[in-house]
N, C-alpha and C positions, 0 to 999 in steps of 0.2 A: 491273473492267476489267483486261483484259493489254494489255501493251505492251512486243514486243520491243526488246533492247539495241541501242540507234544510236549509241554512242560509240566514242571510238576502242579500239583493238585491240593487247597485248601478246602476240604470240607465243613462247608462254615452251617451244617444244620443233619445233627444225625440223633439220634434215644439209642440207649442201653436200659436192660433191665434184669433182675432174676427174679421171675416168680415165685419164687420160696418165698419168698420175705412176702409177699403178700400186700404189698404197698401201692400200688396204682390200680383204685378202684375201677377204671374203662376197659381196663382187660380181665375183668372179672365175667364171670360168662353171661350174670342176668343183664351185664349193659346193653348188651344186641347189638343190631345196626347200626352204624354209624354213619355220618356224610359220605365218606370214604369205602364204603362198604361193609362187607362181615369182615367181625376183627378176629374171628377163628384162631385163622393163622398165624394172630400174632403172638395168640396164647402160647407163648412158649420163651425161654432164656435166649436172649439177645445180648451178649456179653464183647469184652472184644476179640475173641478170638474170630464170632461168629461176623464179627465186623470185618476182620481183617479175609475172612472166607470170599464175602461178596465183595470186597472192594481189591479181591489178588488178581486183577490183570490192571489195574489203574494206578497212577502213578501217585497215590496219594501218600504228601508229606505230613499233612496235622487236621486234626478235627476240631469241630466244636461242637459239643456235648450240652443239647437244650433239653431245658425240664421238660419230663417227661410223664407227668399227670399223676404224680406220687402224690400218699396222699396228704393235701391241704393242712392238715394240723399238724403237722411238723414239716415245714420243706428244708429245713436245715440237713435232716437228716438225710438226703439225697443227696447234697453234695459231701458231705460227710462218706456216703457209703464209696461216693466217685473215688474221693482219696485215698479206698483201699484199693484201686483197680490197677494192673498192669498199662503207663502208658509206653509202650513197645511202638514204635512208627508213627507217635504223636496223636495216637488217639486219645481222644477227650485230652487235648493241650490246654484247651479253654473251655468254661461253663458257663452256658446261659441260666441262671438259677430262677428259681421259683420265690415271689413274695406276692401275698394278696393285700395289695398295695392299701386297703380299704380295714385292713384288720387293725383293731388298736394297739397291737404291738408291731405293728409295719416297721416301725423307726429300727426299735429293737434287731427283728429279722433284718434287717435291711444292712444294719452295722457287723451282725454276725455273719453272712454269706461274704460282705467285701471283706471279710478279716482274711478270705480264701485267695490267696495271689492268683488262681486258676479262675477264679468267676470274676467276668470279665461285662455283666451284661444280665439285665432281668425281665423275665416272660410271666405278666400275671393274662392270660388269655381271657380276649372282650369279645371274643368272636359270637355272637346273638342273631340268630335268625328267626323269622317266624313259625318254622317249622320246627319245635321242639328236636326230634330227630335232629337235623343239622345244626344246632344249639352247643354250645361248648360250653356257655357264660350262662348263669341264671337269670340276667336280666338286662336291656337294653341300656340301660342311660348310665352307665359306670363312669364309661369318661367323662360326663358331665357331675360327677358324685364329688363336693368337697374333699370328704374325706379318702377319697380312690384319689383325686388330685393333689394332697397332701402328701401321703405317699410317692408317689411320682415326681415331686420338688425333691424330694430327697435325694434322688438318685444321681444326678451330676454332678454334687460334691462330694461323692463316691466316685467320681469317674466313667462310671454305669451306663450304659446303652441299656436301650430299650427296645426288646424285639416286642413288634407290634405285630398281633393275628388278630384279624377283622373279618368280617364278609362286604359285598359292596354297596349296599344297603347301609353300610357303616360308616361311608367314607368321607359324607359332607361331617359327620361329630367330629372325627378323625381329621381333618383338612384345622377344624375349628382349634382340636387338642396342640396340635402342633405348633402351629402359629400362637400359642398362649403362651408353649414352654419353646424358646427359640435357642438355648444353651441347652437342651438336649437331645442328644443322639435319640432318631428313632430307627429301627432296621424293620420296616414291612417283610410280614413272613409269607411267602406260601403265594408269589404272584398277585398279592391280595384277595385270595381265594374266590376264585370264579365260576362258583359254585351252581350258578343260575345259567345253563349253557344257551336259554334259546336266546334267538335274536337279541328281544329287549334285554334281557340281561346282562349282555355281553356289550351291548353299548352303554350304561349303566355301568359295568365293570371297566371300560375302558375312558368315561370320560371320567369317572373317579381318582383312577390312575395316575391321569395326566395332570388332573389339580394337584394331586400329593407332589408327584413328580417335580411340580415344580418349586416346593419348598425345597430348602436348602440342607437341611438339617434330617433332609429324611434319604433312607436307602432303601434298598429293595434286593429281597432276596430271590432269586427266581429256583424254585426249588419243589418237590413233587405236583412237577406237572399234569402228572395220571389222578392224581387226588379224587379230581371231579370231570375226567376225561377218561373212563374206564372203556370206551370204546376210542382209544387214540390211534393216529396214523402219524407218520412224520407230517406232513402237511399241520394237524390240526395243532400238533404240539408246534411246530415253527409258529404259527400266526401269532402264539399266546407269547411264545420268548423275544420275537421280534416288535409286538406291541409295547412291551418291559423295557425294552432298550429303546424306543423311541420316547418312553417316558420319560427315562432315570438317563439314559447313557450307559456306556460302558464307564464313565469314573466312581457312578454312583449304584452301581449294581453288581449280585453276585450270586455266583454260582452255591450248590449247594443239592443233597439227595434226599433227604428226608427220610433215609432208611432206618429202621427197615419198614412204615408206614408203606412208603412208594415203593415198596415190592411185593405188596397188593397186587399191583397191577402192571410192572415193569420188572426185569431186571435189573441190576445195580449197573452193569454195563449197556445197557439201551436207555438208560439216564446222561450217565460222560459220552455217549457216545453219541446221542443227540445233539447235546451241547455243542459238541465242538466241531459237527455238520451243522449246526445251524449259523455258526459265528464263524464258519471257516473264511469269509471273504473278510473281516474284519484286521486293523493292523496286528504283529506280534504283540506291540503293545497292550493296546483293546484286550488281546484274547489272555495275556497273561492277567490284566488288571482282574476281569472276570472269573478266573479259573484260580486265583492265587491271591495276588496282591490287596485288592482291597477286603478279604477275609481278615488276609495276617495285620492290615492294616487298622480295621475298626474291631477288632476281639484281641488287639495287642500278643498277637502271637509272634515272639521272639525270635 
């Protein structure tokens, strides 16, 4: 027998934002296209109430609130602005903050975000492709960058995880980076974005996977699916969550929405409600580890 996961719910990858403030230049209207598609729709305040809107039929207990592309010369003042937010149902309980690990006040920023008992964890995105368009990161070799490297030592004597966003194209640097720093958390964001759908790609994307997979020290978020599958079916999204869990496991992987990014192209309930048809044959265990557990357990959620 299967039986989908009915417990509660750790969303361990979601953005807020108010566009008055004017601070996250990629939703500014001359960015255009993005990997992900037109980001139109996103142009607009995404607060929590607008979170607690899409997520009122799911049983979610706590979030975790990742930088959200604010802009770069001050990331302090992002989590600062979170501090003012209503957390009501444990949105944004935890923050993955922003430092550009490569700047020469890295150390500084670095000391200032863990002063925040809520940031739990830091996102400076390497994601590099050769298609400018799918581009996040200025330039290819950061994690091979001393000084990007230096930075990143810092971070486990803050206690700090490290969410990693890459494409797969990236993954032998990324396999390299890992195994350098073996005292720190990494958490892969985004499936390891699989962004190259045809064939070659997609083998490419999945033996990348399986070498991270089997470092020890690293996790895996499985989290807006639709990203780079704007023409999804249940089938095409199972292949991609069930290759994730043949990599990482269910100990070492975790559920997550990416909203409102993934409602682009999804609902917030045709995301948990994937999930937990695609993992319904898996033990209670498994499905809570996934849906719950190892969220609250690597973002130190109380």
């Amino acid at each position: 027998m299967t039986q989908p996961y009915d417990g509660p719910i750790v969303d361990a990858h979601h953005h807020l934002w108010d566009l008055a403030m004017d601070r996250h230049p990629w939703l500014r209207p001359a960015r255009g296209e993005m990997v992900f598609g037109d980001n139109a729709p996103l142009r607009r305040n995404y607060l929590p109430a607008d979170y607690r809107a899409d997520a009122r039929n799911q049983p979610v207990v706590a979030t975790v609130h990742v930088e959200a592309g604010w802009d770069p010369a001050d990331p302090v003042a992002e989590t600062e602005w979170l501090e003012t937010q209503v957390k009501a149902g444990g949105i944004a309980s935890r923050y993955v903050a922003h430092v550009p690990l490569d700047s020469s006040d890295a150390a500084a920023l670095i000391e200032q975000q863990a002063a925040f008992p809520r940031v739990v964890g830091i996102r400076d995105i390497l994601s590099w492709h050769p298609d400018p368009a799918r581009s996040f990161a200025a330039r290819p070799d950061r994690m091979d960058d001393p000084a990007w490297r230096r930075g990143l030592a810092r971070l486990a004597g803050h206690g700090l995880s490290f969410d990693l966003m890459i494409y797969p194209g990236q993954m032998a640097d990324a396999l390299r980076l890992v195994r350098d720093f073996p005292d720190q958390v990494f958490i892969l964001n985004h499936c390891g974005s699989p962004a190259n759908r045809d064939p070659a790609g997609m083998v490419r994307w999945r033996a990348g996977l399986a070498a991270l997979g089997r470092e020890p020290n690293v996790h895996l978020k499985i989290s807006d699916l639709v990203a780079y599958d704007h023409d999804w079916t249940p089938d095409s999204l199972r292949a991609v969550v069930l290759t994730c869990l043949d990599a990482f496991g269910p100990g070492r992987s975790l559920f997550a929405s990416d909203f409102p990014v993934a409602g682009l192209h999804a609902s917030f309930d045709q995301v948990w409600e994937g999930f937990k048809a695609f993992t319904a044959d898996l033990t209670p265990a498994e499905q809570r580890a996934l849906f719950h557990d190892n969220a609250r357990r690597l973002y130190r959620i109380g």
